[in-house]
DOBA-159793 format. One record per atom (N, C-alpha, C): residue in three letters; x, y, z. Coordinates in steps of 0.05 Angstrom, whole numbers, plus 5000, padded with zeros to 4 digits. Example, Ala and Ser with C-alpha at 12.3 -4.5 7.8 and 13.67 -1.06 7.14 Angstrom:
residues 2
ALA526448865156
ALA524649105156
ALA526449345156
SER525749555142
SER527349795143
SER525850015157
This chain:
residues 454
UNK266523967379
UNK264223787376
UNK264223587399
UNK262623557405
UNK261123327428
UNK259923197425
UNK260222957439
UNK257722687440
UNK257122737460
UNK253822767448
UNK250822787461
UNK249722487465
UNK247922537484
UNK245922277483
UNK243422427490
UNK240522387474
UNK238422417482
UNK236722237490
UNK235622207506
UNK233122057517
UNK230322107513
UNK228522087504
UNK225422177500
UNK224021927488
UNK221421987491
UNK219821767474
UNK218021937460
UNK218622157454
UNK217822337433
UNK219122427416
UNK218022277385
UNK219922267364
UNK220722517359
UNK218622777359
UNK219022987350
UNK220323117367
UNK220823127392
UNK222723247412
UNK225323137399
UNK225022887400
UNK228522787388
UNK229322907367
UNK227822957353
UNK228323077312
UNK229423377315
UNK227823517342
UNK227723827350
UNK229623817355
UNK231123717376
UNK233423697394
UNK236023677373
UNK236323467363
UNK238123347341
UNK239423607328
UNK236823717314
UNK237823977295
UNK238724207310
UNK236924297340
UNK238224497346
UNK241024407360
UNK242724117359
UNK244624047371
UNK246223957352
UNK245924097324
UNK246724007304
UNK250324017300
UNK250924257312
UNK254324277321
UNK255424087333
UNK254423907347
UNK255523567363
UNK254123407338
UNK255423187361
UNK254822907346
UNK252622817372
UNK250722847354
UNK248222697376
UNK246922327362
UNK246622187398
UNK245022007394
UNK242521967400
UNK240521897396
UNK238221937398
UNK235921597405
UNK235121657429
UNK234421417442
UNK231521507448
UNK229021267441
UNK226421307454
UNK225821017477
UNK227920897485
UNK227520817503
UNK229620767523
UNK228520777551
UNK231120767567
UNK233520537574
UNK232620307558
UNK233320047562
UNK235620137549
UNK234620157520
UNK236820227495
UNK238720417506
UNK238520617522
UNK240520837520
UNK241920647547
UNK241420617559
UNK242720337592
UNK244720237570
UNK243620097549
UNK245819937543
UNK248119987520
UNK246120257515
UNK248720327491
UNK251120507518
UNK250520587540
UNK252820707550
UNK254820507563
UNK253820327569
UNK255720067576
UNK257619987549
UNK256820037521
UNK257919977500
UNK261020117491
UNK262720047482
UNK265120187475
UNK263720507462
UNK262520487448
UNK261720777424
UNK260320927455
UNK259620837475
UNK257520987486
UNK259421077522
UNK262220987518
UNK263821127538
UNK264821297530
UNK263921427504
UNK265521617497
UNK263321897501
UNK260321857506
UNK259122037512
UNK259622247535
UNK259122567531
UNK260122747538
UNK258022857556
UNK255122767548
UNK253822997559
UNK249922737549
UNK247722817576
UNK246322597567
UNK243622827572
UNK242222797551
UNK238722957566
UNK237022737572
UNK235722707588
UNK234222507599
UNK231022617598
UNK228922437581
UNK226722557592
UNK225322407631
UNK224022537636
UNK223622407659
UNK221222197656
UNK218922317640
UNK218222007641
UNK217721877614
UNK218721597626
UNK219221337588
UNK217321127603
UNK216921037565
UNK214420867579
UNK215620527592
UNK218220507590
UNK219120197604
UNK221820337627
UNK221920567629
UNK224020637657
UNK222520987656
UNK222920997691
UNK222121247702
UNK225521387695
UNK225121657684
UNK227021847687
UNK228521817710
UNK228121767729
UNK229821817759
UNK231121527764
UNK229521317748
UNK230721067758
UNK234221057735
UNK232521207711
UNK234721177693
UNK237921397702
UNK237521567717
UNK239221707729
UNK239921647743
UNK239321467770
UNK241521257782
UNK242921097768
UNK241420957756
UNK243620807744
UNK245820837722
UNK245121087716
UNK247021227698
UNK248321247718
UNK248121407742
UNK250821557758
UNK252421367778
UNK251321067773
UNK252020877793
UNK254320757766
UNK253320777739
UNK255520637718
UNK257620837707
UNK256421127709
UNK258521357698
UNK258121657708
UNK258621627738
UNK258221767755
UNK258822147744
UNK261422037730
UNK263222357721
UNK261422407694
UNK258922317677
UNK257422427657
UNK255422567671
UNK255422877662
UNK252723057661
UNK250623007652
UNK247722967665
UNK245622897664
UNK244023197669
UNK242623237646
UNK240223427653
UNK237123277640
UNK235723347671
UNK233423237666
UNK231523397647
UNK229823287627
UNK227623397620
UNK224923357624
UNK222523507624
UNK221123417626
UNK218523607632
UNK216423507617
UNK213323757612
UNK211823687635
UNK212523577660
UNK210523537680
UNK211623547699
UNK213123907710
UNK215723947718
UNK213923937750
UNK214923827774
UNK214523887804
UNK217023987820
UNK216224147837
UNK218424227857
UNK219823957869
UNK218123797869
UNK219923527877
UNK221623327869
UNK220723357838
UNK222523137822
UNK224423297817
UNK224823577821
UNK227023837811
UNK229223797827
UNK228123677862
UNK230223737882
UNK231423507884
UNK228923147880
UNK229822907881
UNK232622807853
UNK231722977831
UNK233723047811
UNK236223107816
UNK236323327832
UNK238423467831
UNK240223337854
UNK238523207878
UNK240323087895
UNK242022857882
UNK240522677860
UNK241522487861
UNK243722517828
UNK244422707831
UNK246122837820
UNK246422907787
UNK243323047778
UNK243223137755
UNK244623427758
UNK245423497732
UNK246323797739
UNK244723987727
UNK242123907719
UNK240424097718
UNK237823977714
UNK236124157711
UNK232624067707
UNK231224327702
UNK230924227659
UNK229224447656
UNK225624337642
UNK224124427641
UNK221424377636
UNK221424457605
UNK220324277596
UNK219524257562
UNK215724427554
UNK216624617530
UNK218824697513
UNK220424827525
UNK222824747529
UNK224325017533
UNK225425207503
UNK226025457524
UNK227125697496
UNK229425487482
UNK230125627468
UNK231925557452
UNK234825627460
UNK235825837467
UNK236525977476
UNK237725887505
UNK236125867527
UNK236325757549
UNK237725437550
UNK236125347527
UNK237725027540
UNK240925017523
UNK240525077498
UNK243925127476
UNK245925267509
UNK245425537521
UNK247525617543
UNK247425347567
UNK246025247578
UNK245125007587
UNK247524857580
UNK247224717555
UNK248924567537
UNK251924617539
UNK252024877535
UNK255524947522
UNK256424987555
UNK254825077581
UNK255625117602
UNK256824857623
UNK255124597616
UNK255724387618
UNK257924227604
UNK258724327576
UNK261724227563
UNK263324347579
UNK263024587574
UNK265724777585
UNK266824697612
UNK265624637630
UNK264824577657
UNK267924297659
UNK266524137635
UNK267323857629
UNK270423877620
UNK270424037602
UNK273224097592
UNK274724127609
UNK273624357629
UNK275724477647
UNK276224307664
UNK274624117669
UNK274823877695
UNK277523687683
UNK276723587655
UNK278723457637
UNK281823617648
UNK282123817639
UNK283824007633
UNK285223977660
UNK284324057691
UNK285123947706
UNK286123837716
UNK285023587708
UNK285023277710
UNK288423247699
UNK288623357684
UNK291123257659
UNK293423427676
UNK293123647687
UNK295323827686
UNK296823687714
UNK294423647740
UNK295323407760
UNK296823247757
UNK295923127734
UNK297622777731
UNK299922897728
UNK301123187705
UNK303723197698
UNK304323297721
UNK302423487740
UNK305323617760
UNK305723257789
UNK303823057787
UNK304622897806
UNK306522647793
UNK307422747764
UNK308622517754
UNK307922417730
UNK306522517715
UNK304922527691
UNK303722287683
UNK302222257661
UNK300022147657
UNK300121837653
UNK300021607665
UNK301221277660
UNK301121277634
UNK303021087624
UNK303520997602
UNK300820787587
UNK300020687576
UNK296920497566
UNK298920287574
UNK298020037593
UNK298219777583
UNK297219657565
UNK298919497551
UNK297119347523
UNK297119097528
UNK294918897528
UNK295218677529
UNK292818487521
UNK293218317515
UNK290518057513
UNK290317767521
UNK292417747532
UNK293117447539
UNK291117437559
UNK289617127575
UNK288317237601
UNK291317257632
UNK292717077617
UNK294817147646
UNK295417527660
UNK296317557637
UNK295817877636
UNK294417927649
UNK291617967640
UNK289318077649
UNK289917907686
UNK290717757686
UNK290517667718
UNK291717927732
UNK294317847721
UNK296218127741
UNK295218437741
UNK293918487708
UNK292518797709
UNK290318807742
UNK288518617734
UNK286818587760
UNK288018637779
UNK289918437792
UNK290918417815
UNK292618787826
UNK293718847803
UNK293719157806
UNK292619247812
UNK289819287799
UNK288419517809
UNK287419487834
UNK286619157844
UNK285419157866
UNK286819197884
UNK289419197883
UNK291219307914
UNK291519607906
UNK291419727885
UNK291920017881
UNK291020107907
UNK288920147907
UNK287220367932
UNK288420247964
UNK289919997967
UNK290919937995
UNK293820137997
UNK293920168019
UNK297720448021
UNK299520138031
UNK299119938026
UNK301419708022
UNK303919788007
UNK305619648021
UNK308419697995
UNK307919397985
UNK309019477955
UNK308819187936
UNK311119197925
UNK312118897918
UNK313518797912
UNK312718637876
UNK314518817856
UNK313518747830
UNK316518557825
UNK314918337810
UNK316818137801
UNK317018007778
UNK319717917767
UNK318717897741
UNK322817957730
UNK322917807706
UNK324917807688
UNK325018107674
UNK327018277670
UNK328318467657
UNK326218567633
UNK325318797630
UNK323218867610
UNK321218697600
UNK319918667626
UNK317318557622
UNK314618837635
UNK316419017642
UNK314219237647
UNK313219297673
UNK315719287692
UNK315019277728
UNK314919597727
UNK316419747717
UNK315120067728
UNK312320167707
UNK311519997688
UNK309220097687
UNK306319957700
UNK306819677719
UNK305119647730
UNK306319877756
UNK308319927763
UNK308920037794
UNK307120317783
UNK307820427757
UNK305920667753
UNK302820647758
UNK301920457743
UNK299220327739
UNK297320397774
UNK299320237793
UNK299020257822
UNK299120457830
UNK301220667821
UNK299921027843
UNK297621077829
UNK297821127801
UNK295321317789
UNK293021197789
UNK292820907806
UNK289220857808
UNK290120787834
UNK291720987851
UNK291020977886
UNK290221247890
UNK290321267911
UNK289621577931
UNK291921707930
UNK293521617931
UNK295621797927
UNK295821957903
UNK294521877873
UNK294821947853
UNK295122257835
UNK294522427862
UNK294522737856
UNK296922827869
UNK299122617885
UNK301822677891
UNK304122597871
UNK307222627885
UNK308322487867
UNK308722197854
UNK309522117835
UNK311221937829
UNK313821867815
UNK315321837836
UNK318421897827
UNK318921517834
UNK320821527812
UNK322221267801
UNK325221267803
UNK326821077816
UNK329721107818
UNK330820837806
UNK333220797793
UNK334020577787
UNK335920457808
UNK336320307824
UNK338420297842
UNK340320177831
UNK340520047813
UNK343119897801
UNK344720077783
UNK343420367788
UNK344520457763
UNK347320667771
UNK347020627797
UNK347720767815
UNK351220737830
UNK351920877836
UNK354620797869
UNK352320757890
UNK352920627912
UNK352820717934
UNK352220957950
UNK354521097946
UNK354821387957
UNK352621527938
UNK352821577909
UNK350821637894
UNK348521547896
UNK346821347904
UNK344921237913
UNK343721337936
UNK346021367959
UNK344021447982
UNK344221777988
UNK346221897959
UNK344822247954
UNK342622297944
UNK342522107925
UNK339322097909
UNK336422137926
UNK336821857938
UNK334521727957
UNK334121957978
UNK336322077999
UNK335522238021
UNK336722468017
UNK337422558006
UNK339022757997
UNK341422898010
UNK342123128005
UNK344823178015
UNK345723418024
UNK346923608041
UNK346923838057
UNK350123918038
UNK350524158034
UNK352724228017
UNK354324168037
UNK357424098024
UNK359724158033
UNK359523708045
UNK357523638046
UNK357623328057
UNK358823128053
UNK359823188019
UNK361823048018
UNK363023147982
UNK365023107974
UNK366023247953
UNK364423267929
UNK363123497920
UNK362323557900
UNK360123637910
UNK359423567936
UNK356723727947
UNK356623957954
UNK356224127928
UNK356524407923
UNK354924637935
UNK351424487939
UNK350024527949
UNK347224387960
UNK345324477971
UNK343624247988
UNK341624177973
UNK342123887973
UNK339523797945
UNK337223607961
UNK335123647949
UNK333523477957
UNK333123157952
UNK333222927969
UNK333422717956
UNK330022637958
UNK330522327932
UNK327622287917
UNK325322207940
UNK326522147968
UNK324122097987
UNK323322317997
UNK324322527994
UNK323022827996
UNK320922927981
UNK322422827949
UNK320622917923
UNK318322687935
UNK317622507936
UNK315622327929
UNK314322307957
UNK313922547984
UNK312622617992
UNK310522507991
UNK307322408008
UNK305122397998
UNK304422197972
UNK306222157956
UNK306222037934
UNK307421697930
UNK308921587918
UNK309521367914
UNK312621367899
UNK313521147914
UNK316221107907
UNK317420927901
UNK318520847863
UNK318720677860
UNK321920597853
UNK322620327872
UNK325920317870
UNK326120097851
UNK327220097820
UNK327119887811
UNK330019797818
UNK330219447817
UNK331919307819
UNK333219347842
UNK331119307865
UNK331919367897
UNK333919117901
UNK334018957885
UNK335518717900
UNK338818777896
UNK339918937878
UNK342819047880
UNK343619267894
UNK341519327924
UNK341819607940
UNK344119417959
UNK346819547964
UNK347819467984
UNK346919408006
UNK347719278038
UNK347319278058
UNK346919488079
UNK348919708073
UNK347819888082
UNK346020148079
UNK345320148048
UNK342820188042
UNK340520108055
UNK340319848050
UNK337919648061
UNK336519808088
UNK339419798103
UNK337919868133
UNK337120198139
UNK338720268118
UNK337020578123
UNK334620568108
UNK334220418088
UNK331020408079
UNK329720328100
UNK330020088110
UNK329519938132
UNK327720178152
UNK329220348164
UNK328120498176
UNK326720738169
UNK327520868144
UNK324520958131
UNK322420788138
UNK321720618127
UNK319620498120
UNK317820388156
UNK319820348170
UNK318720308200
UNK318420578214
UNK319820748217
UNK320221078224
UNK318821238208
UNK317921248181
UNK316821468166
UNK318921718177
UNK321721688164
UNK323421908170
UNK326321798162
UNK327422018162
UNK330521988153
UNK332022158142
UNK334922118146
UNK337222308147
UNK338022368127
UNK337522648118
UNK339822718088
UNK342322698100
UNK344722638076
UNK347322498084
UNK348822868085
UNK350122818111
UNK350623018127
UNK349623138139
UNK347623158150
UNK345723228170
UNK345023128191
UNK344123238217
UNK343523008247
UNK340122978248
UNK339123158231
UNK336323198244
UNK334622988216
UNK332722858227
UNK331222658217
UNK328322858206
UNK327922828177
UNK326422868166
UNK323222698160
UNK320522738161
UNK318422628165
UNK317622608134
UNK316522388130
UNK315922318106
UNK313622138107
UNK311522158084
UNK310321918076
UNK309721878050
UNK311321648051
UNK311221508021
UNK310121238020
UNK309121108002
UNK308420867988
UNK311120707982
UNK312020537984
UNK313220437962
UNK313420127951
UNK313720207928
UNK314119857901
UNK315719937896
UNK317019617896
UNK320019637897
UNK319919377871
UNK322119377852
UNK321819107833
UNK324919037837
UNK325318767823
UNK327318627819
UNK326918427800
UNK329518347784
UNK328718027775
UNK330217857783
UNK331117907811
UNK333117707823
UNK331317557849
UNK330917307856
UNK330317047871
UNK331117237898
UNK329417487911
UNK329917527931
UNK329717337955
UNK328517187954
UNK328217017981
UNK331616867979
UNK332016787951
UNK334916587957
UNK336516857964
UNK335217087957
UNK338117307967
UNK337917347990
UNK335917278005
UNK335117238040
UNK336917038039
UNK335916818033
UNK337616608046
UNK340916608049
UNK341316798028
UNK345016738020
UNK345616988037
UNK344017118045
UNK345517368065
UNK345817588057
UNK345017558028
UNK345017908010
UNK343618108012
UNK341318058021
UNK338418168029
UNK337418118053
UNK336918328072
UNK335118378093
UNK333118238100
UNK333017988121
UNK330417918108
UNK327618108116
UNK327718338142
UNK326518448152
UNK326218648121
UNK327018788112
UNK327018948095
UNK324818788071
UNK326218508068
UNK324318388050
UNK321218328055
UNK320518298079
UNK317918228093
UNK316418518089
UNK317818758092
UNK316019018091
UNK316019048071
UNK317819048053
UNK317619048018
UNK315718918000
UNK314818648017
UNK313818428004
UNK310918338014
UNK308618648026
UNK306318598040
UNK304718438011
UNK304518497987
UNK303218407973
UNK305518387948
UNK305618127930
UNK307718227912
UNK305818087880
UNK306718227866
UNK305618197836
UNK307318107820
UNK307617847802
UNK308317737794
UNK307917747762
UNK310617837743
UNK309517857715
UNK310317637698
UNK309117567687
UNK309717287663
UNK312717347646
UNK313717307634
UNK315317357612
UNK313817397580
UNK314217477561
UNK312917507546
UNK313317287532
UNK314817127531
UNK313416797512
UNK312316697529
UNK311616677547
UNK309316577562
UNK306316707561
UNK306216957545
UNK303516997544
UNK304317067511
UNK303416957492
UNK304316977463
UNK302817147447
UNK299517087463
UNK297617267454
UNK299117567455
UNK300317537479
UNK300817987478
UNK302218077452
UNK304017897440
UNK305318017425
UNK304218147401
UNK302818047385
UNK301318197369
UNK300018517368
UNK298018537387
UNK296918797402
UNK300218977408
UNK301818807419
UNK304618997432
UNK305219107405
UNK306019007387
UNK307619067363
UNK306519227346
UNK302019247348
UNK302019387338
UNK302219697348
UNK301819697383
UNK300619957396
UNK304220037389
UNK307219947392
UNK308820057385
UNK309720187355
UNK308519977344
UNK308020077313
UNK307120437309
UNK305020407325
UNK303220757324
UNK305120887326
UNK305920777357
UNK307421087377
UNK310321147352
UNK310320947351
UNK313821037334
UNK312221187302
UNK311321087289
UNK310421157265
UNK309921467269
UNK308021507294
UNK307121787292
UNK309222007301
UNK311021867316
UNK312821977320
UNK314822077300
UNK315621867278
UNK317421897259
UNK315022097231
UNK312522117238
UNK310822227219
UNK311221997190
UNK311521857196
UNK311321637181
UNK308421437164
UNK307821447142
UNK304521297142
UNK305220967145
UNK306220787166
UNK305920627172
UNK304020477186
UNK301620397173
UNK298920227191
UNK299219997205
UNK300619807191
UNK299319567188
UNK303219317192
UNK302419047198
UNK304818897200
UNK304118677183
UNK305218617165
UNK304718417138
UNK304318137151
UNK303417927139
UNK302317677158
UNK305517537165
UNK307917517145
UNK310117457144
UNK311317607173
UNK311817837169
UNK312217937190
UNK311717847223
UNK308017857228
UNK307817697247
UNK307817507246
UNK308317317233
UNK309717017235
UNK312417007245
UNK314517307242
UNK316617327247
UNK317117437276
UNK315117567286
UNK314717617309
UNK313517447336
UNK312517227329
UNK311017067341
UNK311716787347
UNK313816727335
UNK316116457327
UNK319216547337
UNK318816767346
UNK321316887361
UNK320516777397
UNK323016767406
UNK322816727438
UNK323116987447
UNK323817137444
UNK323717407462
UNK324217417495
UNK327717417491
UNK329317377516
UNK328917577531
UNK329517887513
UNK329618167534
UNK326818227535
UNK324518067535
UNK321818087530
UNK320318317520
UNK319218547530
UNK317418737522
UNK319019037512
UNK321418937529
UNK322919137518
UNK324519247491
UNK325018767482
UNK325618807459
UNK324118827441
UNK321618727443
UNK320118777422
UNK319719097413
UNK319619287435
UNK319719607426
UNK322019657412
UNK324619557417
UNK326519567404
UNK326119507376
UNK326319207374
UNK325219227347
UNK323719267330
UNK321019317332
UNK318819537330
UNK320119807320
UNK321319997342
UNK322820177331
UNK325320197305
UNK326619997308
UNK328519887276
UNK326319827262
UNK324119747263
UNK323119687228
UNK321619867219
UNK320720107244
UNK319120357235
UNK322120477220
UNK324120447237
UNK325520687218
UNK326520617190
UNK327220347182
UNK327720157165
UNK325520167142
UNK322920157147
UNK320820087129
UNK320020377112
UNK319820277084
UNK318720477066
UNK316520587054
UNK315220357059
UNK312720337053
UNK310820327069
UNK307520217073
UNK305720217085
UNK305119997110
UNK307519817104
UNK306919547120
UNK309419527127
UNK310819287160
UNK312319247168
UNK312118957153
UNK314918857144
UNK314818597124
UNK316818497148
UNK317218187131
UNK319718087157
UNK321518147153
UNK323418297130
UNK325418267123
UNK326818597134
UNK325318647149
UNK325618917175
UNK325418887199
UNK324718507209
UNK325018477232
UNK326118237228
UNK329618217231
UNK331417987227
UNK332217877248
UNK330017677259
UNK329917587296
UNK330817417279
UNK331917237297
UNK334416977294
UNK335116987324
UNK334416657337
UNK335716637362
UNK339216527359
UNK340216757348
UNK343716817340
UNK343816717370
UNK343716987385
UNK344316927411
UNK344216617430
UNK343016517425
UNK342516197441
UNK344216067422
UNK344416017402
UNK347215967381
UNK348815967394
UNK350416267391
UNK352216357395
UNK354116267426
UNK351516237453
UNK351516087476
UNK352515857466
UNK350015627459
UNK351115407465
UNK352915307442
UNK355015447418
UNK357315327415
UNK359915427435
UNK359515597449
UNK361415657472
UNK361215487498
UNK358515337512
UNK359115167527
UNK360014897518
UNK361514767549
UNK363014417540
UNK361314347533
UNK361914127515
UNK360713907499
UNK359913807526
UNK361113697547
UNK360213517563
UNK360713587597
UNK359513547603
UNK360113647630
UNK359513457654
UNK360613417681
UNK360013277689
UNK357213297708
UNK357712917711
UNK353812927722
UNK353213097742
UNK355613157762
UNK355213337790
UNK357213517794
UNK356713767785
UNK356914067781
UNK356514217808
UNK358114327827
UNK357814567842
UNK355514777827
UNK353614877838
UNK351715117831
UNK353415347824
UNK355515377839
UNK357515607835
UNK358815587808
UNK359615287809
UNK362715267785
UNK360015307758
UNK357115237758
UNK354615137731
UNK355515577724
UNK354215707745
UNK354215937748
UNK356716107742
UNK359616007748
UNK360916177730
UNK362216097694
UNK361415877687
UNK362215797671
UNK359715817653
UNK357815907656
UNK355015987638
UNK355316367631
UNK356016397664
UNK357316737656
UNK359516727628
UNK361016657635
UNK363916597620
UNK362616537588
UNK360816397592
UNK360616277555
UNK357916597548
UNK357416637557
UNK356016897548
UNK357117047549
UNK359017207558
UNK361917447555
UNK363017247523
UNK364416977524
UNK366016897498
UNK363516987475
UNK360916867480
UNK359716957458
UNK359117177448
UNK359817427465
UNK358417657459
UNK361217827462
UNK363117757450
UNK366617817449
UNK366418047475
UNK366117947495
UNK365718097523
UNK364718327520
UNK363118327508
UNK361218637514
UNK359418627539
UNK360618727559
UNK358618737586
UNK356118807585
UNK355819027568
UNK352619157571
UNK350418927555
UNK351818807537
UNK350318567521
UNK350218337536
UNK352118267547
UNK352117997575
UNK350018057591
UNK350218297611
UNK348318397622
UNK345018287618
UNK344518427594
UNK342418427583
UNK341318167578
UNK342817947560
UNK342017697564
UNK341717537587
UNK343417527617
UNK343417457629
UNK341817527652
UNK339717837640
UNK338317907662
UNK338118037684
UNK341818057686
UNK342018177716
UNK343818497701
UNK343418687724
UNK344318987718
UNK348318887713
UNK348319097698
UNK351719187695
UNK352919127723
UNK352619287740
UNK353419347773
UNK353618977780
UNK352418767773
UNK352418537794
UNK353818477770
UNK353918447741
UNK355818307724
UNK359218387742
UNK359118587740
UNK361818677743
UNK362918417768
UNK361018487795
UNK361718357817
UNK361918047805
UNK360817907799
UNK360317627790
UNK362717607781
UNK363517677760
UNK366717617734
UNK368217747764
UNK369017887779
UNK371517857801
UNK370217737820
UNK368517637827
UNK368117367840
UNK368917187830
UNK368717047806
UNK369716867792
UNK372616847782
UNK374317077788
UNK376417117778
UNK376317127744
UNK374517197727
UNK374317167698
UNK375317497690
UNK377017577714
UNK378117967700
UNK380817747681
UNK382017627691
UNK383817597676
UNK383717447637
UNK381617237642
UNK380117207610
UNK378917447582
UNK378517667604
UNK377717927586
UNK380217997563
UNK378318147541
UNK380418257531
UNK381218497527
C-alpha cells in the first residue's frame, strides 16, 4: 500500500480516482494551495506518489509542479489533464513530471501508470539502502530537542557537503562518531566508505597496521598482506576517534597523508595514493596538548579546518527525555518486550541525575531497566541513579588543601582519589575521568601511583 496524493477540482474525478486507487491510501485535494501545504506537513512527507490536474482554479498545474519539485524533488508527479497540448506534455515533462496522461483515461492504462511509478520507487529505495550498507551502512537517527543541539546538528550538515577535515569535540559519550557519521552520509562522499578506528584502543605498532596496513612477513605475526583502514576508506571518510592519544610518531605519518594524499604500508618502500576525508574527535584540550608538546601543532591546524563542538548532556536537559525514550524502543524491540512508556517518577529520576558518562550512560541505563522491567512502564525503582560516584570522590579527597597547589601535584592526587574510590578498577577510573585506559595507565607511572595499587 501507498500514499497517494490527488489534485483536481473535480469532485467526481477525485471520488473516481479514490476507488479505482482503493488498494493505497489516498489523499484527495481540490485545491492547489491545500495540497502545497499539506506536503510541507509531517503526514504529507510521507507521500509516495502525486496526480496533479493541470488546471486549478487558484494555481496553474505547472506552477504547482515546480514547486512541488523545488520542495520534494525525489516525489513522482504525473500530470493530468482534459485539455491535453503537445506543449504542456513536453513543458511537463521537462520540468520533471514522469508522465502526462489526458482525462478520461482507461482504467487500465493509468492503474499500470500507477504500479509502474511505485515499483520504479521501491527499486530506487532499495538501492538507496543497499549503498549505504556496502559504503558503511545506514547513520544511526540523532535524537534531540534542546536548541543547543539543534545548533551543532545544523552546523553539521552545513559543512557536510565541504571535503574539509573536522575536528569533533566534546567529553566521552556525548556522540562524536555519530555526528562524524552524520558528516559522510549528508556529503558527496556518501556512496563511498565509512570506516571508524579507535586510536586509544590500540599499541602503536597495532595502530599503524590498522591505519596503513601491512606486507606479510613485516613484522611478527604478519602472516600475510592486509589492507590498512586508509585503503578501506578510499573515496570515502575517515574517522579517528580520540586522535589526541596517537603517539608522535603516528602524528607525522598522518601528517603526511593528509598533505601527500599517500602513504606507506608498514614494510613496504612504495607510497600508496589515497583520498580520504577525515574527522578526527577527542575529549582532550588539544591546543594545551599543542602547547605541552604532545600534539603536532601542524597536524592540529589540518585536523582543525572546521571543528564542532558538543555540549555534555546536563547541559542540554531537554535531550534527555526524547533520548530515554528513542532507547527505550530500540532495546524493547529488541528484547521483544511490550515496553511503551517511562512512569513520571522515573523521569524525575532521570532528569535530576547529572549524567557524567553522558549519552552513553543514559543507553546504559535505559538498557538495565528494559531488561529489569516487567511490566508496561519504566518506574524509578529500575533506574537506581545516585551520584554514589561524586560521594565516593569527595570522601577520598583532603579535607584541606593548600591555597597554592602545583597543576601537576591538583592532577595526580584527584587521579589517586578516583582509583581509592573505585578500589582501583582502571576501566571505571577511566571512564569517570574521561580519558581512555591507554593515558590512565601513563598518568599513574607518571605519578609514581604503580606502587599504591593493589
Amino acid at each position: 500500500m501507498a500514499q497517494i496524493c490527488i489534485c483536481d477540482d473535480e469532485e467526481g474525478i477525485l471520488k473516481y480516482l479514490k476507488k479505482l486507487l482503493k488498494g493505497h491510501q489516498v489523499t484527495t485535494f481540490n485545491r492547489g494551495g491545500e495540497l502545497l501545504a499539506h506536503l510541507e506537513s509531517p503526514a504529507g512527507e510521507r507521500a509516495e506518489l502525486l496526480l496533479q490536474d493541470l488546471r486549478m482554479p487558484d494555481f496553474d498545474g505547472i506552477q504547482i509542479l515546480q514547486r512541488v519539485k523545488e520542495k520534494r524533488p525525489e516525489l513522482p508527479v504525473i500530470i493530468m489533464t482534459a485539455f491535453a497540448t503537445v506543449d504542456d506534455a513536453v513543458r511537463a515533462i521537462k520540468l520533471g513530471a514522469y508522465d502526462y496522461v489526458t482525462k478520461p483515461c482507461p482504467n487500465e492504462k493509468l492503474l499500470s501508470m500507477v504500479e509502474n511509478v511505485l515499483q520504479l520507487r521501491r527499486l530506487a529505495t532499495e538501492n538507496r539502502r543497499l549503498r549505504e550498507e556496502l559504503a558503511g551502512g545506514t547513520p544511526e537517527q540523532i535524537v534531540f530537542a534542546s536548541p543547543r543541539f539543534r545548533e551543532v546538528y545544523d552546523l553539521t550538515l552545513k559543512v557536510a557537503f565541504s571535503d574539509a577535515n573536522i575536528l569533533v569535540l566534546g567529553e566521552s559519550g556525548t556522540g562524536k562518531e555519530l555526528i562524524a557519521s552524520a558528516l559522510h552520509h549528508n556529503s558527496q562522499r556518501c556512496n563511498h566508505p565509512f570506516v571508524s578506528l579507535n586510536c586509544a584502543a590500540l599499541t602503536d605498532t597495532l595502530l599503524e597496521s590498522q591505519l596503513f596496513g601491512h606486507l606479510r612477513g613485516s613484522f611478527t605475526g604478519a602472516i600475510s598482506n592486509q589492507k590498512g583502514m586508509l585503503e578501506e576508506a578510499d573515496g570515502g571518510t575517515l574517522f579517528l576517534d580520540e586522535i589526541g592519544d596517537v603517539s608522535p610518531a603516528v602524528q607525522a605519518k598522518l601528517l603526511r597523508v593528509i598533505q601527500e594524499r599517500d602513504f606507506i604500508p608498514v614494510g613496504s618502500t612504495r607510497p600508496k595514493k589515497v583520498d580520504v576525508r577525515f574527522v578526527a574527535a577527542t575529549n582532550k584540550d588539544l591546543q594545551r596538548e599543542v602547547a605541552e608538546g604532545r600534539f603536532r601543532e601542524d597536524l592540529f591546524y589540518r585536523l582543525n579546518v572546521i571543528s564542532i563542538n558538543l555540549p555534555p548532556l546536563r547541559d542540554r536537559p531537554e535531550d534527555i527525555e526524547p533520548l530515554a525514550h528513542h532507547f527505550l524502543r530500540r532495546f524493547a524491540s529488541r528484547m521483544a518486550k511490550d515496553i511503551h512508556t517511562i512512569s513520571p517518577d522515573g523521569l524525575e529520576a532521570l532528569q535530576s541525575y547529572g549524567w557524567p558518562g553522558n549519552v552513553r550512560e543514559l543507553e546504559n541505563v535505559m538498557e538495565r531497566a528494559v531488561i529489569l522491567t516487567n511490566g508496561s512502564a519504566i518506574t524509578a525503582d529500575v533506574i537506581p541513579l545516585r551520584n554514589a560516584t561524586t560521594a565516593a570522590i569527595q570522601q577520598t579527597l583532603p579535607a584541606a588543601r593548600p591555597a597554592m597547589v602545583a597543576l601537576e601535584e591538583m592532577e595526580r592526587q584527584h587521579i589517586e582519589a578516583v582509583l581509592k574510590g573505585h578500589n582501583y578498577n582502571k576501566s571505571r577510573t577511566a571512564e569517570v575521568l574521561n580519558i581512555s585506559r591507554r593515558t590512565l595507565d601513563r598518568r599513574i607511572a607518571d605519578f609514581g601511583l604503580m606502587n599504591s595499587e593493589r
